[in-house]
N, C-alpha and C positions, 0 to 999 in steps of 0.2 A: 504493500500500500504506500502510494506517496501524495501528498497534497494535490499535486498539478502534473498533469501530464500535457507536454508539446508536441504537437507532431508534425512534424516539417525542419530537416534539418538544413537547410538554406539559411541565409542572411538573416531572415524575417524571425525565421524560430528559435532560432543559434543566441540570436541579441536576446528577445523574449524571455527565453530560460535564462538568460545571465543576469538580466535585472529581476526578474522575482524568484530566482534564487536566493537573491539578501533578503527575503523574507519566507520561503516557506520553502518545503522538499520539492524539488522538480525534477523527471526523468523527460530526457528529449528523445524520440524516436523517430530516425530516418530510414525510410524502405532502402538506402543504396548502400553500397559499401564505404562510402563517405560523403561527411559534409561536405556541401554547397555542391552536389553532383551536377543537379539541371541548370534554373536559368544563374545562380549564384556564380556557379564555376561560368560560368560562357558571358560574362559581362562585360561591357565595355571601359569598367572600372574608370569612371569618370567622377568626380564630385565639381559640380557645378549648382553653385546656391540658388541661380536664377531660372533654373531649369523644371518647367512643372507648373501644376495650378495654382492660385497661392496657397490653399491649403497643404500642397507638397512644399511649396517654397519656405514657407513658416517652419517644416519640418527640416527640409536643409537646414533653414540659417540656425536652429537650435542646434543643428547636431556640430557646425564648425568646431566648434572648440574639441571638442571629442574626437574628433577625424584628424586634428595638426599631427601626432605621431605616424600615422599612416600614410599623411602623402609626400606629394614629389610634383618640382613644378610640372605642368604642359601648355596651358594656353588656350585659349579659342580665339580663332578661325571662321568668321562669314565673309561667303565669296558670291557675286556674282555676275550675273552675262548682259545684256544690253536685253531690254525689256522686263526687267525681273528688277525692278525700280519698288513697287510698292511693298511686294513681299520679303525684298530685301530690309525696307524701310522699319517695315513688323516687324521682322526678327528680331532687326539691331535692338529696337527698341521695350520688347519683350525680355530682350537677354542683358541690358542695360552694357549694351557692344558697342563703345564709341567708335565713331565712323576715320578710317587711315587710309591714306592714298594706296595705290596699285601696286605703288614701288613699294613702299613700304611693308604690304602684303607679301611681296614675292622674295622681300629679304627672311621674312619666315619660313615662304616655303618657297624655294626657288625654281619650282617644274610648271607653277600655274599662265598658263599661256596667254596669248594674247586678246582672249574674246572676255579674259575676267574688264570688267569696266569698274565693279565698287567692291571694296570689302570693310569691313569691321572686324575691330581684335580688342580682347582684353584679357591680361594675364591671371588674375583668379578666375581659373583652372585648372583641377589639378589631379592626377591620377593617385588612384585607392591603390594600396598594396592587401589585396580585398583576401587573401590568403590567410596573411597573418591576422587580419580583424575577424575574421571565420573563427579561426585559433584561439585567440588570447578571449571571445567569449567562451567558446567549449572551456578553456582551464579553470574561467572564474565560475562555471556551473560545476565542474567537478571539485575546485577547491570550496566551493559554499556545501558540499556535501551530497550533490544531486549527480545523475546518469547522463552518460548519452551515450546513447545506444544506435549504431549502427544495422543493419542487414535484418531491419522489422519491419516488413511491409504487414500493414493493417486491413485484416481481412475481417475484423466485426467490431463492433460496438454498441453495447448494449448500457443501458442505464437505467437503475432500479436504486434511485436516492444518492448512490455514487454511481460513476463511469466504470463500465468495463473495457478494456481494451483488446482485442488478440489480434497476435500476430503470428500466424501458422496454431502453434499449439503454446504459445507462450502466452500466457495473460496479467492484464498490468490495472490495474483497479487505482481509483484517485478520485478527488474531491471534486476536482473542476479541470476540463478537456480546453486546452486552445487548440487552434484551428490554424495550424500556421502550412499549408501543404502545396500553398502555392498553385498550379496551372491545375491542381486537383483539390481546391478547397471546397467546391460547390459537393462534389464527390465523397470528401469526408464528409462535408455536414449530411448529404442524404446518407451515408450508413448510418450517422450520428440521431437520426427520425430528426434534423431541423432543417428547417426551409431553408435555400440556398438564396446566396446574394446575388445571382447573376455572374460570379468572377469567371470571364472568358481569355483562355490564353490566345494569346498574337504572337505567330512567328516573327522571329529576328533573327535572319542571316548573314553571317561574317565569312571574309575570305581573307586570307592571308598571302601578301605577295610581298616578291622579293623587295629590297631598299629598292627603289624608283632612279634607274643611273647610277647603280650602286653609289649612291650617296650617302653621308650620313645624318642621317634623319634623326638620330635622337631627341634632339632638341626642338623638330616640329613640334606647332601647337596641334590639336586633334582640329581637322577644320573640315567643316560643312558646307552643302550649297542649301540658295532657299527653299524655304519649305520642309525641310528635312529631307531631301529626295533619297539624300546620299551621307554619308561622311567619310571622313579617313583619318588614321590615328597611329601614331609610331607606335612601335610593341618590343622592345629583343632585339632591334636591329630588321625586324621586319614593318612594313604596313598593313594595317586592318582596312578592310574596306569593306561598308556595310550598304546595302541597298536602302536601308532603315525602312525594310516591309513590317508589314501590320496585319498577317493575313490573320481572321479567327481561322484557329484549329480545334480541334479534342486534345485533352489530353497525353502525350506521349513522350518518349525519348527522343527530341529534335533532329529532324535534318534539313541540311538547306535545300532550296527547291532549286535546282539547276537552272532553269530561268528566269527567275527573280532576280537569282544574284548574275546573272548574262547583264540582264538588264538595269540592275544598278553599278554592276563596269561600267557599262559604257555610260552611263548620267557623270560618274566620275571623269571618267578617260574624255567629257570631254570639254573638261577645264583645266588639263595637264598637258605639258608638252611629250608624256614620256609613255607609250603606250602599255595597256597591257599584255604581257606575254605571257605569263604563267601564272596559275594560282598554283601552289604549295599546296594550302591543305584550306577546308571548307569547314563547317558547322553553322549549327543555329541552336537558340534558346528562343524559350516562352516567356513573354513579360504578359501577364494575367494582372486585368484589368477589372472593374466594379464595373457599373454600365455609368457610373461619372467620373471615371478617371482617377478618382481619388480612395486611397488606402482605407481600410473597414479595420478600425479598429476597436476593441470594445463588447460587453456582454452581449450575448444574443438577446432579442425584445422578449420573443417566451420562452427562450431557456437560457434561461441568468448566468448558469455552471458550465454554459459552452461558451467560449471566451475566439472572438473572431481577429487574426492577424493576419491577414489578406489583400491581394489586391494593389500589390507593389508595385505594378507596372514595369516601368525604368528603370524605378527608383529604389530600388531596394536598398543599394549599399548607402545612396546619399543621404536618404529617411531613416537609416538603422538605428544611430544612438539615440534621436527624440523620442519615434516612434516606439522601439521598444521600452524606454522609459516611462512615456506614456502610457503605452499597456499596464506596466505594473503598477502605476500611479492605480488606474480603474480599477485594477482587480484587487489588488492589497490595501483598498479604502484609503488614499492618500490623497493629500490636495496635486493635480496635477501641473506640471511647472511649467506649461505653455498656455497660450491663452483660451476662455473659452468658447469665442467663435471658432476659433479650428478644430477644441475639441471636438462642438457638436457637428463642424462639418463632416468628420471622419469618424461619427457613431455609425454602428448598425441602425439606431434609432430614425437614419435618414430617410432608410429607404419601405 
């Protein structure tokens, strides 16, 4: 028996259990053989404060201070073509991206070719080391005294005053279930008998190609075109390049869809001088969504003892230390230490 069981060993859950750990027994269980297996491990390990609704954004700029040991500069990057004046105009201004000349752009990134006409750049940007913040939450759940349990995939749940859990033939009994499972949250809550929120996963696929003119790229900011068509992002000495697709899927172990990612190449390749030749290697991840964009977090309306952390989208690693803070604030009867219009933006209560 333990107080609280999580289930979703991702970003979402990982954080979750580490803060209401300093208050009560927690066992986290993830169906993979390791934390942050699906969309966690496939992220584009970005923290950008601007990024998101503002209920997401409120959740960034809490979590800043929390995130300075994890990052490493990078920068952002808006670029755009002749006619792409208005949406360029949104961005900047959404992303609070002061507007820099061409030249100035291209001393960033020196391949962007001759059709870029505007860009915008500001340096708070900056890449997650989203490994080790995976990590150093698992240690503070195991050193507060609590589990986390790998290779438990949850094949029932039953509840009779406490939760039952099983996973194959092992069973895990607790006070109060969170629901942290990600692209499969709506999933656990229907074994759990609670009405689901709507959380639908959206593909995200990445390709990785060699340095661009064997250059060295480390120093790129990660930079965009409008609209989000596309982006690209130094990685290891390689670049990431994503189509930033949104397709709804079900449920599963991602792959990218060979013509998505055809077709956001070429949205890229064609604001670079340096073609592309090869992709190395492919994937994709689910960023799972609420049906408004924004994170569910908080007691379910009629069943109190199932506790919702959902719905991360993007943002999971950017939203991790408020968000999860925030959860245990709700559940461990505390004053919560963000304000409470974002609170009630981000109840189950909403919907």
């Amino acid at each position: 028996m333990t107080d609280i069981i999580v289930i979703g060993g991702g970003i979402a859950g990982v954080s979750a259990a580490a803060r209401l750990s300093e208050g009560a027994h927690v066992t986290l269980i993830e169906g993979e053989s390791a934390l942050g297996y699906h969309a966690s491990g496939r992220s584009a390990a970005l923290f950008e404060q601007n990024y998101g609704l503002p209920p997401v954004i409120a959740l960034n700029k809490a979590s800043a201070d929390y995130h300075q040991p994890y990052l490493s500069p990078r920068g952002f990057l808006l670029i755009a073509r002749a006619g792409e004046d208005e949406g360029f105009e949104a961005d900047a201004k959404t992303l609070k991206c002061p507007e820099i000349s061409v030249d100035e752009a291209r001393a960033h990134v020196p391949i962007l070719n001759t059709r870029i006409t505007r860009a915008a750049y500001h340096a708070d940007a900056w890449d997650i080391d989203t490994d080790r913040m995976i990590q150093d939450f698992a240690k503070t759940v195991r050193a507060n005294g609590g589990q986390v349990l790998t290779d438990r995939k949850v094949t029932a749940i039953d509840r009779n005053k406490t939760w039952t859990v099983r996973c194959g033939n092992e069973v895990l009994t607790a006070d109060l279930l969170v629901n942290a499972a990600g692209a499969w949250a709506d999933q656990i809550a229907a074994l759990a008998g609670v009405d689901p929120m709507g959380i639908t996963p959206h593909r995200r696929s990445m390709a990785r190609l060699p340095a661009p003119g064997h250059q060295a790229i480390e120093n790129w900011p990660i930079f965009f075109g409008v609209g989000e068509t596309w982006y690209a992002k130094p990685d290891a000495g390689k670049l990431l390049v994503s189509p930033a697709d949104e397709d709804a899927v079900d449920p599963h172990d991602a792959w990218a869809d060979d013509m998505v990612l055809a077709e956001g190449l070429d949205r890229y390749a064609q604001h670079v001088t340096v073609p592309v030749t090869r992709v190395e290697t492919s994937w994709a991840g689910l960023r799972s969504f609420a049906p408004d964009r924004c994170l569910v977090l908080g007691r379910d309306v009629q069943v109190p003892d199932f506790i919702w952390c959902a719905g991360q989208g993007g943002y999971g690693f950017q939203t991790a230390p408020a968000a999860s803070q925030l959860l245990a604030d709700l559940v461990l009867g505390r004053p919560p230490q963000i304000d409470a219009s974002t609170v009630t933006s981000l109840s189950p209560a909403r919907f």
